[in-house]
C-alpha positions as CSV (number, residue, x, y, z in Angstrom):
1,X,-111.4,-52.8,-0.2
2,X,-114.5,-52.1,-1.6
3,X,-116.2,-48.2,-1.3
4,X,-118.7,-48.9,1.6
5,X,-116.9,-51.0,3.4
6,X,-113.8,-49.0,3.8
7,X,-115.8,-46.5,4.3
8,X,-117.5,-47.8,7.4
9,X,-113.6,-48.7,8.7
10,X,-112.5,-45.4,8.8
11,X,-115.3,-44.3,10.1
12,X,-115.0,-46.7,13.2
13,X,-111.5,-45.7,13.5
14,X,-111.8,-42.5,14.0
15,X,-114.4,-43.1,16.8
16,X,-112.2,-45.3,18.2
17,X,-109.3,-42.6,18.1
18,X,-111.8,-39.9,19.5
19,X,-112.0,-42.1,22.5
20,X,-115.4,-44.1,22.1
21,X,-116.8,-46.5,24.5
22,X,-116.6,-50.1,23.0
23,X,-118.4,-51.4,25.6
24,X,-121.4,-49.4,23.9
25,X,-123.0,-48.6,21.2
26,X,-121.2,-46.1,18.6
27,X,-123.2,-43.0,17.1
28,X,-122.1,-41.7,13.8
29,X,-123.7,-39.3,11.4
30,X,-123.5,-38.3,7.6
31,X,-120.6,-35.7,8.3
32,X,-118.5,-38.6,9.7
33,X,-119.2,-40.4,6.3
34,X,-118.4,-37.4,4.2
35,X,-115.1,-36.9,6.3
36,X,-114.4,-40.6,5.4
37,X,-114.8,-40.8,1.6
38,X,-113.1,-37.4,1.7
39,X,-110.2,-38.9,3.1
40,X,-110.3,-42.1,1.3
41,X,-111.2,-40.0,-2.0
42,X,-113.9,-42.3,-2.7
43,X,-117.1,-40.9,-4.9
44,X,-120.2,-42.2,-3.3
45,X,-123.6,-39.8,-4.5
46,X,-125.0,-40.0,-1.0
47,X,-123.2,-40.9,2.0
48,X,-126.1,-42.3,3.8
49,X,-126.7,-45.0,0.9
50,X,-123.5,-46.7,3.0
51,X,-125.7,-47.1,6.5
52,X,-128.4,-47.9,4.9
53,X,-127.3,-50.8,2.8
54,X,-126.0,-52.5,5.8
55,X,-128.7,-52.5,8.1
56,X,-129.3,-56.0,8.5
57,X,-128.7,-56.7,5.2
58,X,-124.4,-57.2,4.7
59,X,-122.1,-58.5,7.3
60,X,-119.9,-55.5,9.1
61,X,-116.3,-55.4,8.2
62,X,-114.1,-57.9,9.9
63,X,-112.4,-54.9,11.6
64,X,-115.8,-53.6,13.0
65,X,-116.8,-57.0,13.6
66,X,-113.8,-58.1,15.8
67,X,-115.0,-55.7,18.0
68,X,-118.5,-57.1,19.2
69,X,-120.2,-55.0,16.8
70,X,-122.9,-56.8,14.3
71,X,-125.2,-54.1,13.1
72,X,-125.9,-50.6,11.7
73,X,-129.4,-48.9,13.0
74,X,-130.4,-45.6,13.2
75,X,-130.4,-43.8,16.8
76,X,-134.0,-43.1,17.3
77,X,-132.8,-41.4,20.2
78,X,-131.6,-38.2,18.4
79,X,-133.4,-36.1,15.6
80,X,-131.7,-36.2,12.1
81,X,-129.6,-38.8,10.4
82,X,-128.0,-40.3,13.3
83,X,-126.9,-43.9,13.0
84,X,-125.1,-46.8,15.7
85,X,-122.3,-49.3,15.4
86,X,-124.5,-51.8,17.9
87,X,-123.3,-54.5,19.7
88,X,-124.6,-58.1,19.9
C-alpha cells in the first residue's frame, strides 16, 4: 500500500480501537499522523501533506470507505490543524 494511503488506515484504525463514533464524524490531528508513519516507518516531510491531498481530490481507502466515510475536511470547529473522516 502506498505511503498516504496506509497512512490514513492506520490512522482510522486506531480511532476505531479508541472507541470512535462511526455514526459521526472522526477528528484526527497531525500527532495521529506522526504516530502512524512512525509505526508504519514510512518517511513523509510533512504529515499534513497526507490530509491535504485528499480533500476532495483522491478517493478514501476502501477500508475508510466501507465505512460511510467519503471525505477528509478540516474541523473548523477547533483551533489548529484539526481534520474529520466525514461521512456522506
Amino acid at each position: 500500500m502506498r505511503k498516504y494511503p496506509a497512512t490514513l488506515v492506520r490512522v482510522f484504525e486506531h480511532k476505531l480501537e479508541a472507541g470512535a463514533d462511526t455514526d459521526e464524524d472522526i477528528p484526527f490531528d497531525k500527532a495521529d499522523l506522526q504516530r502512524a508513519t512512525d509505526e508504519l516507518d514510512i518517511d513523509v516531510r510533512q504529515v499534513l501533506e497526507i490530509p491535504s491531498a485528499y480533500s476532495s481530490t483522491r478517493a478514501l481507502p476502501d477500508d475508510i470507505t466501507e465505512h460511510g466515510y467519503v471525505d477528509i475536511e478540516p474541523d473548523e470547529s477547533t483551533e489548529g490543524e484539526t481534520y474529520l473522516f466525514v461521512k456522506d
